[in-house]
C-alpha angles and dihedrals in degrees: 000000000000122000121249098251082055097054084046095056090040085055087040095053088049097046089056095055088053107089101180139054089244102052084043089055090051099052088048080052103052084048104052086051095050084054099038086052092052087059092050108042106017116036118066127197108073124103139280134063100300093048084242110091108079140134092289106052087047085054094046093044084061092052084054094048081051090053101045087049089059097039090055088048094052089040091053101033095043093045087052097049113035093181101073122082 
Protein backbone atom coordinates (compact mmCIF):
# COMPACT_ATOMS: atom_id res chain seq x y z
CA UNK A 1 0.00 0.00 0.00
CA UNK A 2 1.62 2.93 -0.84
CA UNK A 3 1.46 6.35 1.57
CA UNK A 4 -0.23 9.15 0.53
CA UNK A 5 2.91 11.48 -0.12
CA UNK A 6 3.97 8.62 -2.29
CA UNK A 7 0.90 8.46 -4.33
CA UNK A 8 1.36 12.69 -4.56
CA UNK A 9 4.67 12.57 -5.91
CA UNK A 10 3.59 9.49 -8.24
CA UNK A 11 0.33 12.25 -9.63
CA UNK A 12 2.88 14.95 -9.53
CA UNK A 13 5.39 13.10 -11.67
CA UNK A 14 2.36 12.39 -14.31
CA UNK A 15 0.94 15.84 -14.34
CA UNK A 16 4.35 17.19 -15.33
CA UNK A 17 4.73 14.87 -18.51
CA UNK A 18 0.82 16.29 -19.87
CA UNK A 19 1.42 19.22 -21.83
CA UNK A 20 -2.14 20.17 -22.82
CA UNK A 21 -5.70 20.90 -21.05
CA UNK A 22 -7.03 18.13 -22.70
CA UNK A 23 -4.64 15.49 -21.82
CA UNK A 24 -4.85 17.16 -18.13
CA UNK A 25 -8.49 16.73 -18.22
CA UNK A 26 -8.03 13.19 -19.13
CA UNK A 27 -5.75 12.26 -16.50
CA UNK A 28 -8.43 14.17 -13.74
CA UNK A 29 -10.75 12.01 -15.51
CA UNK A 30 -9.17 8.72 -15.30
CA UNK A 31 -8.72 9.60 -11.48
CA UNK A 32 -12.02 10.54 -10.40
CA UNK A 33 -13.12 7.35 -11.91
CA UNK A 34 -10.38 5.15 -10.12
CA UNK A 35 -11.72 6.69 -7.09
CA UNK A 36 -15.45 6.75 -8.02
CA UNK A 37 -15.00 2.92 -8.80
CA UNK A 38 -13.37 2.27 -5.30
CA UNK A 39 -16.76 3.63 -3.72
CA UNK A 40 -18.56 1.68 -5.59
CA UNK A 41 -16.92 -1.71 -5.66
CA UNK A 42 -14.73 -1.77 -3.09
CA UNK A 43 -15.84 0.05 0.08
CA UNK A 44 -18.60 -1.24 1.85
CA UNK A 45 -20.74 0.62 4.56
CA UNK A 46 -22.78 3.01 2.91
CA UNK A 47 -26.95 2.45 2.17
CA UNK A 48 -28.93 0.87 -0.01
CA UNK A 49 -29.48 -2.71 -0.85
CA UNK A 50 -26.18 -3.63 -1.90
CA UNK A 51 -24.41 -1.94 1.36
CA UNK A 52 -22.69 0.33 -1.24
CA UNK A 53 -24.72 3.37 -1.82
CA UNK A 54 -24.11 5.64 0.91
CA UNK A 55 -23.31 9.46 1.55
CA UNK A 56 -19.96 9.14 0.20
CA UNK A 57 -20.37 7.50 -3.19
CA UNK A 58 -23.44 10.29 -3.88
CA UNK A 59 -20.61 13.07 -2.90
CA UNK A 60 -18.18 11.61 -4.86
CA UNK A 61 -20.68 11.09 -7.89
CA UNK A 62 -20.97 14.81 -7.76
CA UNK A 63 -17.38 15.22 -7.91
CA UNK A 64 -17.65 12.90 -11.23
CA UNK A 65 -20.59 14.97 -12.80
CA UNK A 66 -18.06 17.97 -11.98
CA UNK A 67 -15.18 16.06 -13.95
CA UNK A 68 -16.97 15.02 -16.86
CA UNK A 69 -18.27 18.79 -17.12
CA UNK A 70 -14.54 20.03 -17.36
CA UNK A 71 -13.33 17.40 -19.39
CA UNK A 72 -16.34 18.24 -22.23
CA UNK A 73 -15.37 21.87 -21.99
CA UNK A 74 -11.61 21.21 -22.61
CA UNK A 75 -12.46 18.85 -24.96
CA UNK A 76 -14.76 21.42 -26.82
CA UNK A 77 -12.90 24.66 -26.21
CA UNK A 78 -9.61 23.28 -26.85
CA UNK A 79 -10.88 21.26 -30.24
CA UNK A 80 -12.42 24.87 -31.57
CA UNK A 81 -9.27 27.00 -30.93
CA UNK A 82 -6.32 25.22 -31.53
CA UNK A 83 -4.26 28.03 -30.59
CA UNK A 84 -4.68 28.03 -27.11
CA UNK A 85 -2.75 25.78 -24.88
Amino acid sequence: MSTPTSGTEAVRAELSALSTPQERADYLKELAYLFYDHTKFRALGGDGGDGRDGPERRSVGLVINAVEDHWMAARHHWHRDPGRA
